[in-house]
C-alpha positions as CSV (number, residue, x, y, z in Angstrom):
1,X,29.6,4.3,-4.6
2,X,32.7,6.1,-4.5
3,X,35.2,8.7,-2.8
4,X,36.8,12.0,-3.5
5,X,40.0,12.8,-2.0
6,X,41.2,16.4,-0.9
7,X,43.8,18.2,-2.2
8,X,43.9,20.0,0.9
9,X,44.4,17.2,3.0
10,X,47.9,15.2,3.4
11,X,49.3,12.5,1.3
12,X,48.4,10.3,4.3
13,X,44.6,10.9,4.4
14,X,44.5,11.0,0.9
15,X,46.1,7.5,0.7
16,X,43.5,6.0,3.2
17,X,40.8,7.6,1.2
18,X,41.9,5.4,-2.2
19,X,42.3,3.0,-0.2
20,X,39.7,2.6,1.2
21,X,37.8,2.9,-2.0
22,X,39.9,0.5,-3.7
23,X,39.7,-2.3,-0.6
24,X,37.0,-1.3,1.4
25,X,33.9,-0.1,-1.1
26,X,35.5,-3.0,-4.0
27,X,35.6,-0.8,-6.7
28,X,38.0,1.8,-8.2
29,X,35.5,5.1,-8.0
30,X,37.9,7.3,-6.9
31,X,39.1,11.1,-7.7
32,X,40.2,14.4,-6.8
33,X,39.6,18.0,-7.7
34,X,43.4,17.7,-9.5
35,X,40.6,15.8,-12.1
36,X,39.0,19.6,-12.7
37,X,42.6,21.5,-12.6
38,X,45.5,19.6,-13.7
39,X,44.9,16.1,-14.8
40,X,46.0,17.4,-18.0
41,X,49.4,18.2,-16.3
42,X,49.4,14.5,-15.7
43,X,48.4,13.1,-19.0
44,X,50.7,15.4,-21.0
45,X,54.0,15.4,-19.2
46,X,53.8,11.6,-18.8
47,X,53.1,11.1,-22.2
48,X,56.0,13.5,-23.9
49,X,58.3,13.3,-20.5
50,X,57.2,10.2,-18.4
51,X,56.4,11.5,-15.1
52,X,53.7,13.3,-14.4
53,X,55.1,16.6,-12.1
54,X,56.8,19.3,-13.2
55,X,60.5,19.2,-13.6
56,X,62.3,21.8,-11.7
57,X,62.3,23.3,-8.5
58,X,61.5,26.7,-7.4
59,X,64.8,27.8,-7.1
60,X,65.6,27.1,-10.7
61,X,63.9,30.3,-11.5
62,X,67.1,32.1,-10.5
63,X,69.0,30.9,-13.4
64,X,66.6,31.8,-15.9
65,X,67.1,34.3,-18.6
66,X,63.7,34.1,-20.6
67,X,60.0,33.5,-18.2
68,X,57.0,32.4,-20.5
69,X,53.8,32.6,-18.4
70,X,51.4,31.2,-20.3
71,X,47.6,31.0,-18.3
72,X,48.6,31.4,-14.9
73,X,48.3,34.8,-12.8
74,X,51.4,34.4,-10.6
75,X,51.1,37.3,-8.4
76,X,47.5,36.6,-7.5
77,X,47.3,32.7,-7.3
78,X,51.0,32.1,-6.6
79,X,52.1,34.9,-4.9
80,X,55.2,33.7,-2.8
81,X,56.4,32.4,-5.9
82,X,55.2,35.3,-8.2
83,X,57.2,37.6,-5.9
84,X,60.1,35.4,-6.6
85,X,59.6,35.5,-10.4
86,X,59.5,39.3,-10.4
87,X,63.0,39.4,-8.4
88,X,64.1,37.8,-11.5
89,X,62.8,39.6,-14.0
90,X,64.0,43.0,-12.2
91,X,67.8,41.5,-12.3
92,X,67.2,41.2,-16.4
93,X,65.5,38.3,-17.3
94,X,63.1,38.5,-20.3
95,X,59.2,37.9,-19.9
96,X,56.7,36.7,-22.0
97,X,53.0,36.5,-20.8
98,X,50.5,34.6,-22.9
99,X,46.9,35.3,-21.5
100,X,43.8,36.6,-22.4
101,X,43.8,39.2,-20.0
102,X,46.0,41.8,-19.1
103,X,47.4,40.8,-15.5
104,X,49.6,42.6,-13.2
105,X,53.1,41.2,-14.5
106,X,51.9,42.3,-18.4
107,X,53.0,45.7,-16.7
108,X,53.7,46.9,-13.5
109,X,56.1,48.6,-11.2
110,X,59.6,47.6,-12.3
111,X,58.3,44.9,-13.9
112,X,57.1,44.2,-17.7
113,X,56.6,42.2,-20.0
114,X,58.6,42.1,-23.6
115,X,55.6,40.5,-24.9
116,X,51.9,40.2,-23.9
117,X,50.3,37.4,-26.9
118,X,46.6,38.3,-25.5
119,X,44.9,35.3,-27.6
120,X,41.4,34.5,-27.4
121,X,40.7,31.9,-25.3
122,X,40.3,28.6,-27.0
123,X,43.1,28.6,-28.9
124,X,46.1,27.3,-26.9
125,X,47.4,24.9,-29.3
126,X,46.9,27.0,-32.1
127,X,49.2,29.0,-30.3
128,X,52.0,26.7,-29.2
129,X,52.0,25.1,-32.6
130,X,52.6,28.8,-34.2
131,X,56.0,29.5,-31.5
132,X,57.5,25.7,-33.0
133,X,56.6,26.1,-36.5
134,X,58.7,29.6,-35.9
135,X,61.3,27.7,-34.3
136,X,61.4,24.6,-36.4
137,X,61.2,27.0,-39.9
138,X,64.3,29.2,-38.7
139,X,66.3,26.6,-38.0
140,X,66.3,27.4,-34.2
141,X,65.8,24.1,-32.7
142,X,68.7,22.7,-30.4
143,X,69.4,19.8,-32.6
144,X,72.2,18.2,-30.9
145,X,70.1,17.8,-27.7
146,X,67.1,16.1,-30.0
147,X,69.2,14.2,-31.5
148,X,70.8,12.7,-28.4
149,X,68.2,12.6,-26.0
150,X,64.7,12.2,-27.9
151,X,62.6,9.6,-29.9
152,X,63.9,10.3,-33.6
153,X,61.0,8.5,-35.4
154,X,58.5,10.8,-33.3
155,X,60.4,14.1,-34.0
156,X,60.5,13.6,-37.5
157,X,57.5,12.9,-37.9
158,X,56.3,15.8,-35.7
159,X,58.5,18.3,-37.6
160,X,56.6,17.7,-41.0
161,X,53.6,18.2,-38.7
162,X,54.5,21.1,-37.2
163,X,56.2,22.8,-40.6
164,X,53.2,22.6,-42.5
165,X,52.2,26.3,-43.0
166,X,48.7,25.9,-41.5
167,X,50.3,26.7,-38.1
168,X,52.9,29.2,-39.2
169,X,51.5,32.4,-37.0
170,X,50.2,34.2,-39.9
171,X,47.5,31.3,-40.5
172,X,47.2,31.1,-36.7
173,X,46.7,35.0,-36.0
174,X,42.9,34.1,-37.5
175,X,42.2,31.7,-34.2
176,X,44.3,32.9,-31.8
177,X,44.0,37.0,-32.7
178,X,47.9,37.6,-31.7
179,X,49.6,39.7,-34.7
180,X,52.2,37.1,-36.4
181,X,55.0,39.7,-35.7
182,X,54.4,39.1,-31.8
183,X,54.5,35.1,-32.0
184,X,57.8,35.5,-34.5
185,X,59.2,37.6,-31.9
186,X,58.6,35.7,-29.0
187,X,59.5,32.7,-30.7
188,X,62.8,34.1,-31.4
189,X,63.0,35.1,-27.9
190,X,62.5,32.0,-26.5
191,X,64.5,29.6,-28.4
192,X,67.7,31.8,-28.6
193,X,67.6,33.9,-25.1
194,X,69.4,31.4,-22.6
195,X,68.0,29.9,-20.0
196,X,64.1,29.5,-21.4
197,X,61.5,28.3,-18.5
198,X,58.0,28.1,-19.0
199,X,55.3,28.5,-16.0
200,X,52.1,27.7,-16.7
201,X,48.3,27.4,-14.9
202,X,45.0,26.8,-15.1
203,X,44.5,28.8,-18.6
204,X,46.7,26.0,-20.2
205,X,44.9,22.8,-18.3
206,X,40.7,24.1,-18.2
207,X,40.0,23.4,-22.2
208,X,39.0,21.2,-24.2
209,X,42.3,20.4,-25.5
210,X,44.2,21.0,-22.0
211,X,46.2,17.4,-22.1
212,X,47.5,19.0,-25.8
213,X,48.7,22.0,-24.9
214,X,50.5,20.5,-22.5
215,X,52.1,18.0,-24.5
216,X,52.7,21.3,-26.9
217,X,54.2,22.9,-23.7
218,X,56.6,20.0,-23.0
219,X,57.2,19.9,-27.2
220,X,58.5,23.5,-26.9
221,X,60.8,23.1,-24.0
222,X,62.4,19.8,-26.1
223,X,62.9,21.9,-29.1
224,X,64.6,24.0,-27.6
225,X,66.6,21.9,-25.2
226,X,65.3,24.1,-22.2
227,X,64.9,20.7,-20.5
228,X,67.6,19.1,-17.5
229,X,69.2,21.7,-15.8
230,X,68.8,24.7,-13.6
231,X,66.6,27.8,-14.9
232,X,64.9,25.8,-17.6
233,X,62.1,23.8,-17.6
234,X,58.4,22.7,-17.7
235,X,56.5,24.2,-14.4
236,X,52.8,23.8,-13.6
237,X,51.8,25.9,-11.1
238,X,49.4,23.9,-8.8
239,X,46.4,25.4,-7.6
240,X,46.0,24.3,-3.8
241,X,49.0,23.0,-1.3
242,X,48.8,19.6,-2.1
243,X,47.4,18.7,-5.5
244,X,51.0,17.3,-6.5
245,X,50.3,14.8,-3.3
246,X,46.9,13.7,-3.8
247,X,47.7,12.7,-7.4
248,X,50.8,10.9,-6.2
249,X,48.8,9.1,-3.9
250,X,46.7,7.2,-6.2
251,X,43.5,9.4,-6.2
252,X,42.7,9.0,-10.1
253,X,40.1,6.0,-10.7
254,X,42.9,4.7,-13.1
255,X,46.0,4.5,-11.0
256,X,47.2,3.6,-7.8
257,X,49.8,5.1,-6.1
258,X,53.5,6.8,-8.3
259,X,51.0,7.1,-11.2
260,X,50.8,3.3,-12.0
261,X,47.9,2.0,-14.0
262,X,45.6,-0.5,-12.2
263,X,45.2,-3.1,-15.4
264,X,48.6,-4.0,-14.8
265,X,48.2,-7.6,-13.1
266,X,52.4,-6.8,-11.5
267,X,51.0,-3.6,-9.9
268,X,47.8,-4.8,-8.5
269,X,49.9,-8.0,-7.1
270,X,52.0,-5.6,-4.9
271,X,49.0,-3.7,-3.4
272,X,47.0,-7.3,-3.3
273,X,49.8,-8.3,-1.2
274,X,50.1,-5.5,0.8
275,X,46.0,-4.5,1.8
276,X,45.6,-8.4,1.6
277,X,42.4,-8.0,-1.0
278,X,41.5,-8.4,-4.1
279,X,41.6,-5.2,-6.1
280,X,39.4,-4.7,-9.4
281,X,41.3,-4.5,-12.6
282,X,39.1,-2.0,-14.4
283,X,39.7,2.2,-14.1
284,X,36.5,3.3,-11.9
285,X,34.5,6.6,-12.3
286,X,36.0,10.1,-12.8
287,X,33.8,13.0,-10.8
288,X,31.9,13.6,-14.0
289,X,30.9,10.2,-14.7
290,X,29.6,9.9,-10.7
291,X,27.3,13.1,-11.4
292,X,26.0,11.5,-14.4
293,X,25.5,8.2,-12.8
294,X,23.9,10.1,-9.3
295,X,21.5,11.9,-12.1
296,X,20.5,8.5,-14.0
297,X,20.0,6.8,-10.2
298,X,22.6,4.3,-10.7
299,X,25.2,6.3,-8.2
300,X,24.2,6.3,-4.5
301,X,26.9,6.8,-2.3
302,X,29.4,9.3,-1.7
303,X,32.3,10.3,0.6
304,X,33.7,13.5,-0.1
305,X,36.7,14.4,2.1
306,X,37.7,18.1,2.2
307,X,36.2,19.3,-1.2
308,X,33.7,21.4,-2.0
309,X,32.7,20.0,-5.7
310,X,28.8,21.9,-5.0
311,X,31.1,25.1,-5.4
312,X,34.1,24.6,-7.8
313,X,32.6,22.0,-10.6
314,X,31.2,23.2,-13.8
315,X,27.4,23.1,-14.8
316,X,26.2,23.7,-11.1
317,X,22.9,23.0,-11.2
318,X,23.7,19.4,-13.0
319,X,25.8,18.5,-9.6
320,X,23.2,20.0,-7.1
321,X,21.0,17.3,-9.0
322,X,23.4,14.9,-8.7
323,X,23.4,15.4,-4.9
324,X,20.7,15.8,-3.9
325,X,19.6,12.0,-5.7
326,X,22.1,10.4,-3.9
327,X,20.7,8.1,-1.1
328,X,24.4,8.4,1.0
329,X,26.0,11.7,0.6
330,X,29.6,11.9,3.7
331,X,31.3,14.5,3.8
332,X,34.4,15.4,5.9
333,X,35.3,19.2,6.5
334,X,36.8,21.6,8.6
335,X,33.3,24.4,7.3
336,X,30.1,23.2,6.6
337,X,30.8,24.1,2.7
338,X,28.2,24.1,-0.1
339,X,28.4,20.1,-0.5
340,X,28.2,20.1,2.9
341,X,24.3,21.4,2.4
342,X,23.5,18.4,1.0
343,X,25.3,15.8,3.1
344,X,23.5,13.3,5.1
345,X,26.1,12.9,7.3
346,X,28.3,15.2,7.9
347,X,32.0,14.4,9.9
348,X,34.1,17.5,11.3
349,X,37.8,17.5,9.4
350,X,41.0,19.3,11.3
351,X,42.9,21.8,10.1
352,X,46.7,21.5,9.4
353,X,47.4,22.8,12.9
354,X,45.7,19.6,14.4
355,X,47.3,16.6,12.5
356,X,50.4,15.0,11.4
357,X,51.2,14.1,7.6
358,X,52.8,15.5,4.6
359,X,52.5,17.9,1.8
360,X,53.8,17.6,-1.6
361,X,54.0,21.1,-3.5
362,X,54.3,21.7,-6.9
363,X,58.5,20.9,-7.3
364,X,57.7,17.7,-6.2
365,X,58.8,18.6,-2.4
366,X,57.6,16.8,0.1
367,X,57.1,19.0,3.6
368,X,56.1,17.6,6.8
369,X,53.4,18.5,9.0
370,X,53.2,18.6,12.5
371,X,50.4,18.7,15.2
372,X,50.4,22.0,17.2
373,X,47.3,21.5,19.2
374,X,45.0,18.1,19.7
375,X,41.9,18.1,17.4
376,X,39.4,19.9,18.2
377,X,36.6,17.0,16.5
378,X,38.4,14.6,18.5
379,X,40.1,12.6,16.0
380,X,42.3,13.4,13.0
381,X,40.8,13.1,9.6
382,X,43.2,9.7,9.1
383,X,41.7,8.6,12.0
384,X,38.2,8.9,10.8
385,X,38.4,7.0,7.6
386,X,40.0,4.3,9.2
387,X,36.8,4.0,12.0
388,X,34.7,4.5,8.3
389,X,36.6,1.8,6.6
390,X,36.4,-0.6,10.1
391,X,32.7,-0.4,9.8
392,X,32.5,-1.2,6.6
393,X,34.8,-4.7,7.3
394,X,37.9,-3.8,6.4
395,X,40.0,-2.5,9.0
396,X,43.6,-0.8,8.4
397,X,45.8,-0.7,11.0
398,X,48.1,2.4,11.8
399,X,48.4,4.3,15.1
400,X,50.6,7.1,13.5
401,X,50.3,8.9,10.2
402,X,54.6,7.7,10.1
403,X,52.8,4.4,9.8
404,X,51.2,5.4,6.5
405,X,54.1,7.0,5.0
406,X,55.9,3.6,5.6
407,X,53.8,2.0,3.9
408,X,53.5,4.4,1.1
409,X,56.9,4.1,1.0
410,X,57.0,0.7,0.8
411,X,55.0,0.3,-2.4
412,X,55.7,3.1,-4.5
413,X,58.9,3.4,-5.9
414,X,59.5,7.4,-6.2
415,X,58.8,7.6,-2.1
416,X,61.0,4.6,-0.9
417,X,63.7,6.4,0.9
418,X,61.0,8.9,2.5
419,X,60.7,8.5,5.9
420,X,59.7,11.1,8.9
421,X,62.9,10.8,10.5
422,X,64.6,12.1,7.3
423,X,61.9,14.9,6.7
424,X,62.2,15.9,10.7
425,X,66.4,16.2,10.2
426,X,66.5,17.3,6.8
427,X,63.6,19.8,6.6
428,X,61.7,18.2,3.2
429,X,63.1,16.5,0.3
430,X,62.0,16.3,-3.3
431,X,60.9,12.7,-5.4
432,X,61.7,10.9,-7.1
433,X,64.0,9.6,-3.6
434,X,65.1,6.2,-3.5
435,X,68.3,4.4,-3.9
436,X,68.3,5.9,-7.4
437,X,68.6,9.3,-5.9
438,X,69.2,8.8,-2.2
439,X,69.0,12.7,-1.5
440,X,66.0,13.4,-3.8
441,X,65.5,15.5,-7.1
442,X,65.7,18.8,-7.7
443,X,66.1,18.7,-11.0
444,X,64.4,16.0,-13.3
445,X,65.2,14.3,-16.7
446,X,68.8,15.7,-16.3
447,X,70.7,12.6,-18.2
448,X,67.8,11.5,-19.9
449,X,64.6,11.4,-19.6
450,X,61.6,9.2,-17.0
451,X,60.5,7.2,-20.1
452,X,64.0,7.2,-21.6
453,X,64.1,9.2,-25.0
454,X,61.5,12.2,-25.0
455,X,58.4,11.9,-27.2
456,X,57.0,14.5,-29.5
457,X,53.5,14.3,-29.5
458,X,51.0,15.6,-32.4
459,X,49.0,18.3,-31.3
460,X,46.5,18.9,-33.6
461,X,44.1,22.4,-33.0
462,X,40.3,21.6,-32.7
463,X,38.9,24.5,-32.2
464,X,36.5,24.0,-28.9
465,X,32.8,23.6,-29.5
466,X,31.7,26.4,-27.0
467,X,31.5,28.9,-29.9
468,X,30.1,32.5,-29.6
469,X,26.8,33.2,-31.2
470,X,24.2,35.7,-31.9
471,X,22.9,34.6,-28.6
472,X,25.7,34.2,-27.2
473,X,28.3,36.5,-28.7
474,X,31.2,37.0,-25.4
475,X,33.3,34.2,-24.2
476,X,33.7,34.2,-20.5
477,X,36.9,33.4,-18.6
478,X,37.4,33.2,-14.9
479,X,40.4,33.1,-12.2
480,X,41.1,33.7,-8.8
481,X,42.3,37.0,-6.9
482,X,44.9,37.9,-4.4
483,X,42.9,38.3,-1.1
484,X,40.8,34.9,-1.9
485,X,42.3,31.5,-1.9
486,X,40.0,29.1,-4.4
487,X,35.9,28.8,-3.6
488,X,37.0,30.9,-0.7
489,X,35.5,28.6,1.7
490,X,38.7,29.8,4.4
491,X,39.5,33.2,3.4
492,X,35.4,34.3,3.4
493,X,36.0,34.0,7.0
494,X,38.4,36.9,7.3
495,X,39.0,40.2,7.3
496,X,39.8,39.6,3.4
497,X,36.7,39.7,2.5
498,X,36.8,43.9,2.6
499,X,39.3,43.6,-0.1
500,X,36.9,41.8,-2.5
501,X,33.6,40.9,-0.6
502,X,32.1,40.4,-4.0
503,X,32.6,38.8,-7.4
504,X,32.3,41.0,-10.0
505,X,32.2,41.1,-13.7
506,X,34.9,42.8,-15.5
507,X,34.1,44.2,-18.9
508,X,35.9,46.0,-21.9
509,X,34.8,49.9,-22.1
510,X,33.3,49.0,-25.9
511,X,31.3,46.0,-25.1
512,X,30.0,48.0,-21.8
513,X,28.9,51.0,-24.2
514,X,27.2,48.5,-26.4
515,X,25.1,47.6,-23.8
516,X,25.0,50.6,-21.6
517,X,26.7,49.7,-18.6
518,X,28.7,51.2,-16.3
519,X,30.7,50.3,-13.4
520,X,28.5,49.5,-10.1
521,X,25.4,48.4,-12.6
522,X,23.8,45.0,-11.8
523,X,24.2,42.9,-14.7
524,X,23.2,39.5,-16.2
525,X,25.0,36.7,-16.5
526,X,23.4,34.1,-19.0
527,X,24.8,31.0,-20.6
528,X,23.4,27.5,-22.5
529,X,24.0,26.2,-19.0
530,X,22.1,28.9,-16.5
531,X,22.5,32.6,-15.2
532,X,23.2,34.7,-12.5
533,X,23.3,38.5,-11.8
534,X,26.5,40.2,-10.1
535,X,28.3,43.3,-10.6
536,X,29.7,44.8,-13.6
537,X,33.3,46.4,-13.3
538,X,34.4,48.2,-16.7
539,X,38.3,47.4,-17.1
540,X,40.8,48.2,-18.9
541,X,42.5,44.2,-18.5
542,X,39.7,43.1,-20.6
543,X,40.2,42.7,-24.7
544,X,36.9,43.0,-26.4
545,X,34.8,40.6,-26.7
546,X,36.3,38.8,-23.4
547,X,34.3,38.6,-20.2
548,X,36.2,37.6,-16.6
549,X,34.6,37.2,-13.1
550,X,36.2,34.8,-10.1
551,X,34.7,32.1,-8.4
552,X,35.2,32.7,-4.8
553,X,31.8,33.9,-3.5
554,X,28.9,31.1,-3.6
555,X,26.1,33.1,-3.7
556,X,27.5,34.4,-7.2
557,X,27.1,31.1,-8.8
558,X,30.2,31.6,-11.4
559,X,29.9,27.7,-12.2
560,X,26.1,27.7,-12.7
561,X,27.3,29.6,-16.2
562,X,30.6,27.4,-17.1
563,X,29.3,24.4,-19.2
564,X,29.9,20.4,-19.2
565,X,32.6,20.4,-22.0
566,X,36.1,18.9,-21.0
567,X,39.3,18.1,-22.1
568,X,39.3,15.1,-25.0
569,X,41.7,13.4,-22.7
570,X,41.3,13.7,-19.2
571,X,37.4,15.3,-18.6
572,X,39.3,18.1,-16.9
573,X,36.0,20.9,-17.5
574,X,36.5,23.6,-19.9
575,X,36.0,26.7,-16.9
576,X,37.9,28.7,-19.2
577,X,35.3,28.9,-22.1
578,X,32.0,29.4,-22.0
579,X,29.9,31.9,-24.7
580,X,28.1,33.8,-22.8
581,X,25.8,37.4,-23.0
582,X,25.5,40.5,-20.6
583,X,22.3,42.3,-19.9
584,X,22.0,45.2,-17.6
585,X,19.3,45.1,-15.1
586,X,16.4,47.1,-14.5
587,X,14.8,47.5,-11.2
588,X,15.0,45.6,-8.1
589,X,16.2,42.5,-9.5
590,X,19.0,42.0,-7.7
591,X,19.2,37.8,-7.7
592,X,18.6,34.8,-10.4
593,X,16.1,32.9,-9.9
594,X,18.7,30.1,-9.0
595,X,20.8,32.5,-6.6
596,X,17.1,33.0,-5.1
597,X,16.6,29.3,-4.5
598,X,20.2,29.0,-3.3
599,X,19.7,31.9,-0.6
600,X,16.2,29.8,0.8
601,X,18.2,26.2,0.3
602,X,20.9,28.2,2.8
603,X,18.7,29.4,5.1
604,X,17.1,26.1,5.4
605,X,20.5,23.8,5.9
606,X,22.1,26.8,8.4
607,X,18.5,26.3,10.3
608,X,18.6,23.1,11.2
609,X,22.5,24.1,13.2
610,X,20.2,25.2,15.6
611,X,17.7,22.7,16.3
């Protein structure tokens, strides 16, 4: 048995959740949808920086002089912050996008980018190792700052690595398809421009080697001494409002709370101490390894609070088995999502507007959140784990979500001078906060670094085993849009949905010609793992060879295609790869035979509302 925390919930409810995993259930089967976005954000920028959050805050974008985008769509999946990124780049700051696809900040009114490196996707590292190999072979590296504040055993040894002339972008341009005058360029750009920041999303973190390119991502901005002060910087761009929180609070099977492992015997004394139980000393399950286990019948129980992993994980049909062979399936929302079909029991959540707590965003700011209106189930969504957890023998005592923050506070050393009185006064503030840094931390690794000198990791390209074939000859990406926010499970209950009431398929003109289709036409969808049918929209964002469609719509089934590859380091699904082919359709054919059986398994669940 296990738990999955939200990362739309607050830090609060997400810290009851683990714990009551950890106390409660005995075991250390606990994760978070962070585990199928940006646990690679974790592993690599605690490994080459020591903390595992992104070092600047929003602000900092301001003082930049040179933006490197590399896999996120700002203006569609970020767009506060996009907005504020194109107010920069309109007062002169350079811009260099690295995606697959050609989004709206490649070029657009008043803004454009100097360079667009539209690489195939897979081949990440291949790229980041091509911009240092520039760097390091021109002699553009900012030695004085490597020299003072990072590992010099590690560097050295990274440099021979990263010289070798296997990754200089001529040898790369046969992986990654960007010309070798375009890397050069941007490489240039980058190193000896000013102020270089680099933002980056899900098209850095969904691969097979996500964790590296990360780690080559935190490599660059050390080379280069973009690391420490305003306008620089490493930035992951988080996917929901608090995915930064829920991985603070301890919701990774391996670490409890501030990102501490839970072999450590020191550690596991403190929270002992504090929840008064015995706490196992072994990492639990990730998502992945529950699925497999639910498959096998070894995995009974779930409690899933505010996710919607029917939806949004890979290889759908593998987790609907999963599901439905579980013998205790909770879940806890505010909609009766797709998991929420196959739920035994299901619990109504509250909505932001009917609880107290706290977000964490992507800078590491921590926001409060305060009750508007009493829940309309009854109870917050703290207040329903804890009656859960009292059932089960192990009762927590709090009567205000201020209780839990105290407590957090208490134990993890990066929130200890948090309280709700400061966040009601001051408005937010920013970890790490404690007597370290009393006011918080805009700015990290400013004097040196979390871990103390900065590591250069070896980031070696593999090239992903999701390869194109004769069967399979077009590798399919996917992303978000604008007018829908992530499986959609909200914003499919608004007036967005005459925006973009569909997922669709978008295409490049050639391979639509090869296969005679035009805009409007029904298409096939088919990949090792499934297929579906949607529409097909000819586009002009596409590269050849390169297939895109979003996720937001369920009847679509986008993750009935994606497949059960994942990151070497952290499982985090490869959503971003998948070798796929495109058939038009004939006829009346309109639905897969899986979006057929997923229209009668609707119809049934919705029925029995009514009885």
């Amino acid at each position: 048995v296990g738990g999955i925390t939200s990362s739309r919930c607050t830090n609060e409810e997400t810290y009851l959740v683990q714990k009551l995993v950890r106390a409660a259930f005995g075991n250390n089967n606990v994760d978070t949808c962070a585990r199928v976005c940006h646990s690679p954000t974790g592993f690599g920028l605690k490994t080459t920086l020591g903390e595992s959050a992104g070092t600047q805050t929003f602000d900092s974008v301001e003082k930049t002089d040179v933006i490197m985008v590399i896999g996120a769509n700002p203006t569609d999946a970020h767009p506060v912050f996009g907005s504020r990124m194109k107010k920069r780049i309109r007062e002169g700051a350079k811009l260099i996008v690295v995606d697959p696809r050609s989004i709206d900040l490649v070029s657009g009114p008043h803004v454009n980018a100097d360079y667009h490196l539209q690489l195939m996707p897979g081949t990440n590292v291949a790229f980041v190792n091509a911009m240092a190999h520039v760097i390091v072979n021109e002699g553009l590296e900012a030695a004085d700052f490597i020299a003072e504040r990072c590992e010099t055993d590690a560097f050295n040894e990274w440099k021979n690595f990263i010289a070798d002339e296997r990754h200089s972008p001529e040898n790369t341009e046969q992986f990654t398809g960007i010309p070798a005058a375009y890397i050069r360029g941007a490489a240039r750009l980058y190193a000896t421009g000013g102020n270089g920041s680099i933002y980056y999303g899900l098209g850095v973190t969904e691969h097979s080697q996500g964790s590296s390119t990360v780690m080559g991502i935190a490599n660059l901005a050390m080379l280069t001494g973009n690391i420490g002060r305003d306008g620089v910087g490493v930035n992951p761009l988080r996917g929901q409002n608090n995915v930064q929180g829920s991985c603070d609070m301890g919701s990774f099977p391996h670490e409890l709370p501030g990102y501490r492992h839970i072999s450590g015997q020191a550690v596991r004394d403190l929270f002992e101490d504090a929840w008064k139980v015995k706490l196992d000393p072994e990492p639990g399950y990730r998502i992945t390894n529950m699925l497999d286990a639910a498959v096998e019948g070894t995995y009974k129980g779930l409690y899933v609070q505010g996710e919607d992993i029917a939806q949004s994980d890979p290889n759908t049909k593998h987790v609907e088995a999963a599901l439905r062979n579980m013998e205790c399936l909770i879940v806890q929302d505010i909609f009766l999502n797709e998991t929420a079909k196959f739920a035994h029991v299901f619990l109504p959540g509250t909505s932001f507007l009917e609880k107290n707590g706290t977000f964490t965003n992507a800078e590491r700011r921590i926001s409060p959140v305060r009750k508007v209106m009493p829940p309309m189930p009854g109870l917050e969504d703290w207040q329903v784990t804890l009656g859960l957890s009292k059932a089960l023998g192990y009762e927590m005592h709090y009567e205000h979500p201020s209780q839990i923050m105290a407590e957090i506070a208490a134990l993890t050393p990066t929130f200890s001078n948090v309280t709700y009185e400061r966040l009601d006064e001051e408005g937010s503030l920013q970890w790490p906060c404690n007597d370290e840094t009393p006011d918080g931390t805009p700015i990290m690794h400013v004097e040196e670094f979390v871990r103390g000198k900065g590591f250069f990791a070896l980031t070696e390209y593999v090239p992903t085993e999701e390869k194109v074939t004769r069967r399979f000859p077009l590798l399919l990406t996917t992303g978000r849009i604008l007018s829908q926010y992530n499986v959609g499970a909200q914003t499919r209950r608004t007036e967005n949905s005459s925006w973009h009431g569909e997922d669709t398929l978008e295409i490049h003109a050639q391979d639509a010609e090869d296969r005679g289709i035009n805009t409007g036409d029904m298409v096939s969808l088919a990949s090792r793992a499934g297929d579906t049918h949607l529409r097909a929209l000819v586009s002009d964002r596409m590269q050849p060879g390169v297939v895109y469609t979003t996720f937001h719509h369920p009847e679509t089934g986008a993750n009935v295609i994606t497949t059960d590859n994942s990151d070497w380091a952290t499982n985090c699904p490869e959503y971003k790869v998948t070798a796929v082919q495109i058939d038009k359709l004939i006829g009346e054919e309109a639905s897969s035979e899986w979006q057929s059986q997923f229209a009668e398994f609707t119809e049934q669940q919705l029925g029995f509302l009514d009885k």
